[in-house]
ROVO-554678 format. One record per residue (C-alpha): residue number from 1; x, y, z; residue in three letters. Coordinates in steps of 0.2 Angstrom, whole numbers, padded with zeros to 4 digits. Layout:
! residues N
i: NUM	c1: X	c2: Y	c3: Z	aa: Ala .
...
This chain:
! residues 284
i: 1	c1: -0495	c2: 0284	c3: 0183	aa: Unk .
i: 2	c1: -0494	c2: 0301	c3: 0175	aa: Unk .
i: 3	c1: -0484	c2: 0314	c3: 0181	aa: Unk .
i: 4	c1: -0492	c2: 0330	c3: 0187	aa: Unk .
i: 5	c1: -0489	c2: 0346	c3: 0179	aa: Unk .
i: 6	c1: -0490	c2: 0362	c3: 0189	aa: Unk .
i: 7	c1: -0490	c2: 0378	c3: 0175	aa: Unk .
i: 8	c1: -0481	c2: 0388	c3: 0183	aa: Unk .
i: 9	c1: -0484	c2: 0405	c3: 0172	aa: Unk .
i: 10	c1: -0504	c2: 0409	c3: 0165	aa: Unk .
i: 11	c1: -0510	c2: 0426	c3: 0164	aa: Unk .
i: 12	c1: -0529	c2: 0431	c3: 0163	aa: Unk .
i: 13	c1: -0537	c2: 0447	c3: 0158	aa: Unk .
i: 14	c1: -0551	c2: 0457	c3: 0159	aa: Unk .
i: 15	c1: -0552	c2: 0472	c3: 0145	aa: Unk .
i: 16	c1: -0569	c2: 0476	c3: 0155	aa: Unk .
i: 17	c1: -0562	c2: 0474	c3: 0171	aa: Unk .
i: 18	c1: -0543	c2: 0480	c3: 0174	aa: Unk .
i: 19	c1: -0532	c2: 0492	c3: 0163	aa: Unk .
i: 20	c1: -0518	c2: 0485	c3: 0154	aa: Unk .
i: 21	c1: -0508	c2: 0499	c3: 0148	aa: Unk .
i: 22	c1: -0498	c2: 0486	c3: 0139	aa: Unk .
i: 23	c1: -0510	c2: 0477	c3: 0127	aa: Unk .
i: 24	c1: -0514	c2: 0489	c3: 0113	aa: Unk .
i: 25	c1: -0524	c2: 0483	c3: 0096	aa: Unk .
i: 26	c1: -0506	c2: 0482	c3: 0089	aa: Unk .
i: 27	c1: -0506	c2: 0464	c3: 0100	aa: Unk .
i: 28	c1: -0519	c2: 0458	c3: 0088	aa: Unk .
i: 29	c1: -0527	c2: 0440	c3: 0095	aa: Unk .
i: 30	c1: -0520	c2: 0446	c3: 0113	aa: Unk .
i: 31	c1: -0531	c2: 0462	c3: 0114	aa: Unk .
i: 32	c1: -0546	c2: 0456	c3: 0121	aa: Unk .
i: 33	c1: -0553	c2: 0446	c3: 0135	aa: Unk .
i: 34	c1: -0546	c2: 0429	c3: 0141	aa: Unk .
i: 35	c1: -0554	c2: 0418	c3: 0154	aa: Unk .
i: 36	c1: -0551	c2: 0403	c3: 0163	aa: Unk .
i: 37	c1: -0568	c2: 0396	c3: 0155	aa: Unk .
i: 38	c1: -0555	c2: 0395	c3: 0139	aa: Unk .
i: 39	c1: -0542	c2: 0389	c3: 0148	aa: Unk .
i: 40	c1: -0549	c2: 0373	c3: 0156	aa: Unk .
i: 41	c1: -0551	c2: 0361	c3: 0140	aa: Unk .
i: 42	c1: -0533	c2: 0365	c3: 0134	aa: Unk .
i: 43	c1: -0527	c2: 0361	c3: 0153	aa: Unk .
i: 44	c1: -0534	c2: 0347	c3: 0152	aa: Unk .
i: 45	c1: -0530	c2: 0342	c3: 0134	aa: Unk .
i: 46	c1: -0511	c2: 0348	c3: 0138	aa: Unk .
i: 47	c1: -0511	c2: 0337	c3: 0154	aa: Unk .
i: 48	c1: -0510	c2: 0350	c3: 0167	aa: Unk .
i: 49	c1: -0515	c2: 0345	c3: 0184	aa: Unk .
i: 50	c1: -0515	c2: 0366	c3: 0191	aa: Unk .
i: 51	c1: -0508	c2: 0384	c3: 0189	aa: Unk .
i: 52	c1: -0499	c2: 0398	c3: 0196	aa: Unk .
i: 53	c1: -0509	c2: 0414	c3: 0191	aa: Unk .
i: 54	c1: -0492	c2: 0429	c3: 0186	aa: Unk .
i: 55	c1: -0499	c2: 0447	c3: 0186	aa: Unk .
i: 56	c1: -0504	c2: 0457	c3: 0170	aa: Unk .
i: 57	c1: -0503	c2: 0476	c3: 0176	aa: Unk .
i: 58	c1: -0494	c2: 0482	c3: 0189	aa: Unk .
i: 59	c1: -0508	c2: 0487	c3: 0199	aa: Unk .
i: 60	c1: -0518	c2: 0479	c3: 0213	aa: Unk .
i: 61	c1: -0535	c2: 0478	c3: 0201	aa: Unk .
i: 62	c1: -0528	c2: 0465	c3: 0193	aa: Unk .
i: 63	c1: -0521	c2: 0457	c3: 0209	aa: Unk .
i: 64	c1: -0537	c2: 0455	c3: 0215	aa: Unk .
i: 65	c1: -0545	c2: 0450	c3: 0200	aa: Unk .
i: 66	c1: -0533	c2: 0436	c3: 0198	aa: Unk .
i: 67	c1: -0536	c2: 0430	c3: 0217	aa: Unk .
i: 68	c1: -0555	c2: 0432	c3: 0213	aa: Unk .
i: 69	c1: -0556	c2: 0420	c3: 0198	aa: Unk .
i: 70	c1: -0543	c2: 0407	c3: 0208	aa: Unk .
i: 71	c1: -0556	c2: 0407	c3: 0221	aa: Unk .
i: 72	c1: -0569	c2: 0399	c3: 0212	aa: Unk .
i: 73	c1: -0555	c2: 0390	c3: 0198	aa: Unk .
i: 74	c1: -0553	c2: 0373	c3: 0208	aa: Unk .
i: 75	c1: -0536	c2: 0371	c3: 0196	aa: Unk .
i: 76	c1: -0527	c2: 0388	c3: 0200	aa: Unk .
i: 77	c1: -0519	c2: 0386	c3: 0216	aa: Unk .
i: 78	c1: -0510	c2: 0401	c3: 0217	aa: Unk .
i: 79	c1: -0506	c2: 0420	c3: 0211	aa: Unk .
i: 80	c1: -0490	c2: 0430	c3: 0210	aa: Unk .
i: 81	c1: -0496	c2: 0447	c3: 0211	aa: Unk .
i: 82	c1: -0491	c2: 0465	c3: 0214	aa: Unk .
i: 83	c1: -0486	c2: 0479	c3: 0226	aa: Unk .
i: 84	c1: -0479	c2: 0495	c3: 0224	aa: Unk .
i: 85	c1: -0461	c2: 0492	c3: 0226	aa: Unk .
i: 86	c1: -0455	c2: 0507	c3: 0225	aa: Unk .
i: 87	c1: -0466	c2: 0512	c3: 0240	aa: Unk .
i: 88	c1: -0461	c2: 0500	c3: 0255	aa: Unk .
i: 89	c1: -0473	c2: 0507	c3: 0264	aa: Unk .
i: 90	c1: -0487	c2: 0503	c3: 0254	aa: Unk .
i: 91	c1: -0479	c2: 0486	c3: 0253	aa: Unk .
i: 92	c1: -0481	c2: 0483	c3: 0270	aa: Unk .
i: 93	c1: -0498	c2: 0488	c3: 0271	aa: Unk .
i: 94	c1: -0500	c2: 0478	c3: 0254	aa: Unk .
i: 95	c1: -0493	c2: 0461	c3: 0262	aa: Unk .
i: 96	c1: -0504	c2: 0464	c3: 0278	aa: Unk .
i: 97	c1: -0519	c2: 0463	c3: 0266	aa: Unk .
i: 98	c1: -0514	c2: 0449	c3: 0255	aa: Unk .
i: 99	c1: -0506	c2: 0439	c3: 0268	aa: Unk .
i: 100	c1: -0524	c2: 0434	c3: 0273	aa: Unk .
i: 101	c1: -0526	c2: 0426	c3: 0255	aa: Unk .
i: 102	c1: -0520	c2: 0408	c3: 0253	aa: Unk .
i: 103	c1: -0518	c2: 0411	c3: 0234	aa: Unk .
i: 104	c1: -0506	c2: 0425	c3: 0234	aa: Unk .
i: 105	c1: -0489	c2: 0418	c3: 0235	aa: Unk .
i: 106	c1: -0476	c2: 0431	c3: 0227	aa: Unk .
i: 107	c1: -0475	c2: 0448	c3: 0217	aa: Unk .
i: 108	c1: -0473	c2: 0452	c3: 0199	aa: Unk .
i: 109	c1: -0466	c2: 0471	c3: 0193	aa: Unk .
i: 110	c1: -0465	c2: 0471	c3: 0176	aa: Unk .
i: 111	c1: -0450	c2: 0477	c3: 0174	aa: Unk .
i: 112	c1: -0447	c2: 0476	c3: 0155	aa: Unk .
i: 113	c1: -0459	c2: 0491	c3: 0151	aa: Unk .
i: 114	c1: -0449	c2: 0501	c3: 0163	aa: Unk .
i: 115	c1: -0439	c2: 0516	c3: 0153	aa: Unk .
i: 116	c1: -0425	c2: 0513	c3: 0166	aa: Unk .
i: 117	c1: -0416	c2: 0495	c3: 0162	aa: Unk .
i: 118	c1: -0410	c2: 0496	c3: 0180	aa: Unk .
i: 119	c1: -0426	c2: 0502	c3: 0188	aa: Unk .
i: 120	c1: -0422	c2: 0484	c3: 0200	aa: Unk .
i: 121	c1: -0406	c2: 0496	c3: 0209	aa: Unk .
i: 122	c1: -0417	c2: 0510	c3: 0218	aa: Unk .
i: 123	c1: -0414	c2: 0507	c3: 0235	aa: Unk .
i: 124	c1: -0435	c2: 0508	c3: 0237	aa: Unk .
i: 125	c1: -0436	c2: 0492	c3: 0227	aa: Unk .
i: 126	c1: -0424	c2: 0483	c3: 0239	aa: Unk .
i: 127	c1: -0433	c2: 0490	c3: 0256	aa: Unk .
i: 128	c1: -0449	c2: 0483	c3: 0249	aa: Unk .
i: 129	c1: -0443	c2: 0465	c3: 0243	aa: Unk .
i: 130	c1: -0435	c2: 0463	c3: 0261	aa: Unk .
i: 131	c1: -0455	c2: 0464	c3: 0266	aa: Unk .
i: 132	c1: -0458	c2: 0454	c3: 0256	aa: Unk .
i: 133	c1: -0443	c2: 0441	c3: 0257	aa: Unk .
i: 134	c1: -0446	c2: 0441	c3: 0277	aa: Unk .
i: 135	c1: -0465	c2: 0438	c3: 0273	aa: Unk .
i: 136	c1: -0462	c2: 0422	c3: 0264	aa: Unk .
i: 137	c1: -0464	c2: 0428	c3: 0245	aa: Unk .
i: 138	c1: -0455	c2: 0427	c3: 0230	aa: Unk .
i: 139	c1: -0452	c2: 0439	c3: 0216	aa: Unk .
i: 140	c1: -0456	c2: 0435	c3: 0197	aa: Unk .
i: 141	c1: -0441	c2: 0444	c3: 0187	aa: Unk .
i: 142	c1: -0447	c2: 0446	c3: 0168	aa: Unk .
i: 143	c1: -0430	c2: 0452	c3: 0160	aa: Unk .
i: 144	c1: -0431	c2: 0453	c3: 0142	aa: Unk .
i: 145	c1: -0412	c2: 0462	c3: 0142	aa: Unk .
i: 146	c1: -0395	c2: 0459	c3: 0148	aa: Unk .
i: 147	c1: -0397	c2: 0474	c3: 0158	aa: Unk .
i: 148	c1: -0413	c2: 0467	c3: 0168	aa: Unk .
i: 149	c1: -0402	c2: 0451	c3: 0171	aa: Unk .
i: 150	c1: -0385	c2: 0462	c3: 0177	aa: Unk .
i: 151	c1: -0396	c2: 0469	c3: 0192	aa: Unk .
i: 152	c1: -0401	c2: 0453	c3: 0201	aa: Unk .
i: 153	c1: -0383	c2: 0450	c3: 0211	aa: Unk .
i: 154	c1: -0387	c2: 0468	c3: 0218	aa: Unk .
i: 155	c1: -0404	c2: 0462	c3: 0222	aa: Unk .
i: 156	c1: -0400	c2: 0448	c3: 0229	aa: Unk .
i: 157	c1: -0385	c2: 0456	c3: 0238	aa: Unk .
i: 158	c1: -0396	c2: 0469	c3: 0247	aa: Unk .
i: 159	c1: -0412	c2: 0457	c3: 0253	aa: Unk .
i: 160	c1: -0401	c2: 0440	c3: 0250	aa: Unk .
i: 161	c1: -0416	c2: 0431	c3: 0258	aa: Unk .
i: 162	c1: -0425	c2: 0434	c3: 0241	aa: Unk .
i: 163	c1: -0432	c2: 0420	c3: 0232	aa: Unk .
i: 164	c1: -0432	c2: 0426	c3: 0213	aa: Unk .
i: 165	c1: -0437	c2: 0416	c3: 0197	aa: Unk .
i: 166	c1: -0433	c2: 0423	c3: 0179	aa: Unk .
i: 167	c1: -0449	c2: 0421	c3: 0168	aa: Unk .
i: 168	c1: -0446	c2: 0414	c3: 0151	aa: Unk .
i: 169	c1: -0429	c2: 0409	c3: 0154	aa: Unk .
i: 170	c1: -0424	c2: 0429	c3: 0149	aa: Unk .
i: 171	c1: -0428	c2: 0424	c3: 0133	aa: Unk .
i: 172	c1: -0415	c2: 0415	c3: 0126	aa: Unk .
i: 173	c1: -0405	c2: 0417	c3: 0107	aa: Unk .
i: 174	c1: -0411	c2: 0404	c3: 0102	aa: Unk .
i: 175	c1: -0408	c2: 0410	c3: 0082	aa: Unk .
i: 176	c1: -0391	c2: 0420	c3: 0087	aa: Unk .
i: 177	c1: -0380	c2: 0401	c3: 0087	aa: Unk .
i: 178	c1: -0371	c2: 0404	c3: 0101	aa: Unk .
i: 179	c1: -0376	c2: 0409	c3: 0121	aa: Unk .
i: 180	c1: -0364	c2: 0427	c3: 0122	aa: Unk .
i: 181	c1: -0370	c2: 0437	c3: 0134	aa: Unk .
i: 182	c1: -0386	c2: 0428	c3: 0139	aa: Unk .
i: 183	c1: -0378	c2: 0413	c3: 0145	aa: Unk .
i: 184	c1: -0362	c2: 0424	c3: 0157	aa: Unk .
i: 185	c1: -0378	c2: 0429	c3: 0163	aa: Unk .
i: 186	c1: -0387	c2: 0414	c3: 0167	aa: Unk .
i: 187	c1: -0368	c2: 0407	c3: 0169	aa: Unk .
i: 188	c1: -0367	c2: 0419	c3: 0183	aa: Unk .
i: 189	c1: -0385	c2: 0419	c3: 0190	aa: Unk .
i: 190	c1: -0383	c2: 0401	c3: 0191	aa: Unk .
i: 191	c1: -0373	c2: 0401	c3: 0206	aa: Unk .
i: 192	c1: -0384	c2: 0408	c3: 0216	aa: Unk .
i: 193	c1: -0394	c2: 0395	c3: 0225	aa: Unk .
i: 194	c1: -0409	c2: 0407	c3: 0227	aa: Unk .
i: 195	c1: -0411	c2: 0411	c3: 0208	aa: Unk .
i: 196	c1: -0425	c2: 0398	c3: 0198	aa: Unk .
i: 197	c1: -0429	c2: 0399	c3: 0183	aa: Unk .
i: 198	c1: -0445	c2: 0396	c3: 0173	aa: Unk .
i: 199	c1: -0446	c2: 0385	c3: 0157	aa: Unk .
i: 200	c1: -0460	c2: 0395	c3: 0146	aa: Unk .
i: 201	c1: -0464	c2: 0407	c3: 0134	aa: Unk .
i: 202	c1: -0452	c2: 0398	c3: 0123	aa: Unk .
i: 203	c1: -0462	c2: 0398	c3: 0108	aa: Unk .
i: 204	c1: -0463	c2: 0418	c3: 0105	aa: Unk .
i: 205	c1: -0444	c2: 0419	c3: 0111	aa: Unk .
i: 206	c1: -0439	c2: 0407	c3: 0099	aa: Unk .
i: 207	c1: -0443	c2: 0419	c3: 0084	aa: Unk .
i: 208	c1: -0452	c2: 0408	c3: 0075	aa: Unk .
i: 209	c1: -0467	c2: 0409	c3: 0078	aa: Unk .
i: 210	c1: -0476	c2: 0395	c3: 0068	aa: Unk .
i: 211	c1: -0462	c2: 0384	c3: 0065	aa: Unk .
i: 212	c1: -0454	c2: 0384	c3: 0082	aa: Unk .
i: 213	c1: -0453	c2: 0365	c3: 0088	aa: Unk .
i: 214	c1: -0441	c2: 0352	c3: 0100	aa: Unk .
i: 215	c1: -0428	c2: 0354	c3: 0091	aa: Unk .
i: 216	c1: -0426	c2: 0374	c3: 0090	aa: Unk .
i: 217	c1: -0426	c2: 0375	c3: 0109	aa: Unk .
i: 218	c1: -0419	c2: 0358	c3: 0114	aa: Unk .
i: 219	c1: -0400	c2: 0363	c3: 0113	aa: Unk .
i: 220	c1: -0404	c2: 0377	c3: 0126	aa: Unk .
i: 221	c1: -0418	c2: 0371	c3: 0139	aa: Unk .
i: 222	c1: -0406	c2: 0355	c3: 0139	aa: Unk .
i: 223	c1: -0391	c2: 0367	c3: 0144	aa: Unk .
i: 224	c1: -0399	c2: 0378	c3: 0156	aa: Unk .
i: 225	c1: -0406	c2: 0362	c3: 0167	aa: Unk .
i: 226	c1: -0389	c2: 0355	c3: 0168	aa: Unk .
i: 227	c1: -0383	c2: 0373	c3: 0172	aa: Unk .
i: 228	c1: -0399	c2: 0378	c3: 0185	aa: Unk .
i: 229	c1: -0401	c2: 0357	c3: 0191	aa: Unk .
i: 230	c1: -0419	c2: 0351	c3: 0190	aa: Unk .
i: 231	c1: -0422	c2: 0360	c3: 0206	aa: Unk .
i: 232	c1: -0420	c2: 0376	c3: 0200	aa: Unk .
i: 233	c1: -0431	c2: 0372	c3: 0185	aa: Unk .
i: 234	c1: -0450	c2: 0372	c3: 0185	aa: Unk .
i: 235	c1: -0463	c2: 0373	c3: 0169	aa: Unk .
i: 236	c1: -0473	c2: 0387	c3: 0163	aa: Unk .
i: 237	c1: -0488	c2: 0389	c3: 0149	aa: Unk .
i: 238	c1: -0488	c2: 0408	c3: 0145	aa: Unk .
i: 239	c1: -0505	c2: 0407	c3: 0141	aa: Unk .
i: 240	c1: -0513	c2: 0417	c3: 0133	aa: Unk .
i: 241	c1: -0496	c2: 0426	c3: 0126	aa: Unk .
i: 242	c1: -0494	c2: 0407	c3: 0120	aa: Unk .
i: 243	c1: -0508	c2: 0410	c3: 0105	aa: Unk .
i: 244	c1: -0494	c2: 0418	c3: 0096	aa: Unk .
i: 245	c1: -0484	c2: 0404	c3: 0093	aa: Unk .
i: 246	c1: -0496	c2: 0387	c3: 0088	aa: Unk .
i: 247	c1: -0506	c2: 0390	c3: 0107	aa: Unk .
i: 248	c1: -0505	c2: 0381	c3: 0124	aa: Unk .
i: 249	c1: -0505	c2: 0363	c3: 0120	aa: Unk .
i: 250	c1: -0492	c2: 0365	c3: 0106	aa: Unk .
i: 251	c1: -0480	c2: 0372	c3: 0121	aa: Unk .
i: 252	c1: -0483	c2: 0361	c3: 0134	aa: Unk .
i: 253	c1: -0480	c2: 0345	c3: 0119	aa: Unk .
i: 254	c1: -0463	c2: 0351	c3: 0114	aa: Unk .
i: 255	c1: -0459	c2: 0355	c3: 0132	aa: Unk .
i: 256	c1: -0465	c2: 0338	c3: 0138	aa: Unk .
i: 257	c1: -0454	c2: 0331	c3: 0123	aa: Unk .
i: 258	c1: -0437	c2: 0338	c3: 0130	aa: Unk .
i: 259	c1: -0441	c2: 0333	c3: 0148	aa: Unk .
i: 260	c1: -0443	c2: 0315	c3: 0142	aa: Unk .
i: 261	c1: -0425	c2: 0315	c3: 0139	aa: Unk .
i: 262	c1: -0422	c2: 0318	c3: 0156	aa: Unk .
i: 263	c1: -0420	c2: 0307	c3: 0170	aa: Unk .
i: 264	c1: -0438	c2: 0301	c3: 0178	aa: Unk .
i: 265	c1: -0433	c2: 0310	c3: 0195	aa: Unk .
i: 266	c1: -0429	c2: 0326	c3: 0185	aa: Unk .
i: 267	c1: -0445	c2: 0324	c3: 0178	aa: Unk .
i: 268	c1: -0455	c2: 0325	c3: 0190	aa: Unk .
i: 269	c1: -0447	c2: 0337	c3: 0199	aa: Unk .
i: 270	c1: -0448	c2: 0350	c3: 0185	aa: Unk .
i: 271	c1: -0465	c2: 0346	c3: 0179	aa: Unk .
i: 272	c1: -0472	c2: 0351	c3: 0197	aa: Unk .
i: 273	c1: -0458	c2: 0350	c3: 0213	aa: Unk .
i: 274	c1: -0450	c2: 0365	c3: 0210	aa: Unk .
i: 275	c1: -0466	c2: 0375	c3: 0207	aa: Unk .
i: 276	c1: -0472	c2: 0368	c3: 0225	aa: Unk .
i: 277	c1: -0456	c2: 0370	c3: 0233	aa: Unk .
i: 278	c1: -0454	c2: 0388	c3: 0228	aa: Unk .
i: 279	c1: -0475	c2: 0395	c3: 0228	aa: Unk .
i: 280	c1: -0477	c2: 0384	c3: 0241	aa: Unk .
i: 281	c1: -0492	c2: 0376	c3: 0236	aa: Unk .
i: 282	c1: -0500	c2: 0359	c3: 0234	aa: Unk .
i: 283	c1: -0508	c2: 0348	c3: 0224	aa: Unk .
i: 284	c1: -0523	c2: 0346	c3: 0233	aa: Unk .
């Protein structure tokens, strides 16, 4: 029997439909409109049974344009969304709506295109994830820097019933020869049982864009399961940031390569346990 594979990170968008103040001509293949029509065949081709929707823009168009589209896509089963953080009150009023969607299951700030590498330590941000930690959800961290990384212990500290995952594995050095800082900080995050982590985007992060294979990222993906446990580990596509480095089925190959070198119960539970223990969603 094959083993499912929840994604747990794909991104649509809409150039018609929602701003993405982001994605500028200067992405090249990004800058346009992705949709799950051009999704579905590489699902399938890439063995993936469902995914986890991750916000684009950190606004509430592209919320509901991503819990529009997973209500007539039978293979997404749920979206990590957005709120105004730094408005708890909008929060509130924000979870009170979304709450009556089964797809939303968590909250995305992207963080990265902040000016302020500590924006995460306003005390705003905290008041508005204890809504949302109290409400059941999770929050998405997409930290590109040591700094993004430095400010989860306060997070967590201040709403310490916060469920957080790192998208991308916070990019990795996987061309420097040696963890430095990036691994303290995963060392560190690491004993923190509510902190996950997400196995994706791991073509672009590796910096080699075309050659990137098994064995550039084994050394690593291998060293932060062992550091995280399986149950701390989950699987994501990146699509479409993915078309970068070789597309979707090409990452979900090498990445399906390195977890057969794993033990048959850590298999499975990356490849779709994790993801359904932490979104709390199913596989129909």
């Amino acid at each position: 029997m094959t083993t499912p594979i929840i994604d747990c990170h794909q991104h649509l968008w809409d150039l018609s439909k929602v701003e993405y103040a982001w994605l500028v001509p200067a992405y090249g293949p990004l800058y346009r409109t992705y949709l799950p029509t051009e999704l579905e065949p590489q699902i399938k081709e890439a063995g993936v049974s469902a995914t986890i929707m991750v916000q684009s823009a950190n606004s509430y168009a592209d919320t509901v344009y991503m819990l529009d589209q997973a209500d007539v896509t039978p293979w997404m089963i749920g979206v990590v969304g957005w709120t105004d953080l730094l408005d708890p009150a909008d929060t509130a009023r924000a979870i009170e709506r979304f709450s009556k969607n089964r797809y939303f299951r968590g909250v995305r700030h992207l963080i990265h295109e902040e000016p302020d590498p500590h924006w995460l330590l306003q005390p705003a941000v905290w008041e508005s994830l204890q809504l949302l930690a109290d409400a059941g959800y999770s929050f998405d961290v997409v930290a590109t820097k040591h700094e993004h990384l430095e400010c989860l212990p306060a997070v967590s500290e201040h709403v310490p019933n916060l469920r957080m995952v790192i998208d991308h594995m916070a990019q990795p050095p996987f061309q420097a020869g040696e963890l430095g800082q990036w691994g303290e900080d995963m060392q560190a995050l690491a004993t923190n049982p509510n902190i996950y982590v997400k196995i994706s985007g791991l073509g672009t992060a590796s910096g080699d864009w075309e050659g990137w294979s098994a064995d550039s990222i084994r050394t690593i993906v291998h060293w932060t399961i062992d550091l995280f446990g399986a149950e701390r580990c989950m699987l994501g596509g990146d699509w479409p940031v993915s078309v970068l480095a070789g597309g979707y089925v090409k990452a979900f190959t090498i990445y399906k390569q390195i977890l057969a070198e794993r033990s048959p119960a850590e298999q499975e539970q990356i490849s779709y346990k994790t993801a359904q223990a932490f979104y709390g969603v199913g596989l129909g």
